[in-house]
C-alpha positions, 0 to 999 in steps of 0.5 A: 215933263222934261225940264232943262236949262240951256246956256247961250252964247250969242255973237256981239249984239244978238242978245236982244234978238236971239232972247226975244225970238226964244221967248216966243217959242211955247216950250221955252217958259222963261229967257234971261240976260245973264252975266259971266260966261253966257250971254242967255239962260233959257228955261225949257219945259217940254214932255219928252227927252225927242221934244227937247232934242228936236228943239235943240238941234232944229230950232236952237242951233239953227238960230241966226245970232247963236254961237254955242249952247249948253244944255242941263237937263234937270232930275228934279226940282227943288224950287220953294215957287213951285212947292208954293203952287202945289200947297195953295191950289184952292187956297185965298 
């Protein structure tokens, strides 16, 4: 599994548009509204490096309303939810 983080700039008044046309799409899990230098945070989560490049390029770039995007791709996670989720599999 390949994860990454891609940081979007979208021009003047296309936050709303361009975060909720994201989050429709499956690979990406989770769309934010930040502050500071971008305008979006989009979590992606797909099964190879090509799956994430043709999402970059092909679906991302070509989205009306996008300015400039970022991409960070992940080597491991370190995240206390995710370590939660493995450790309470059958747990009530």
């Amino acid at each position: 599994m390949v994860t990454a983080v891609i940081l979007i700039n979208t021009q003047r008044g296309q936050v709303t548009r361009v975060a909720e046309h994201l989050a429709e799409r499956a690979e990406i899990s989770e769309v934010y509204s930040v502050a500071g230098g971008f305008d979006l945070v989009a979590i992606v989560r797909v099964h190879q490096n090509e799956d994430l490049a043709r999402l970059v390029t092909d679906t991302i770039q070509n989205l009306d309303g996008i300015d400039r995007t970022e991409t960070l791709i992940a080597f491991k996670a370190y995240s206390r939810h995710d370590l939660d989720g493995m450790f309470s599999v059958g747990m009530q």
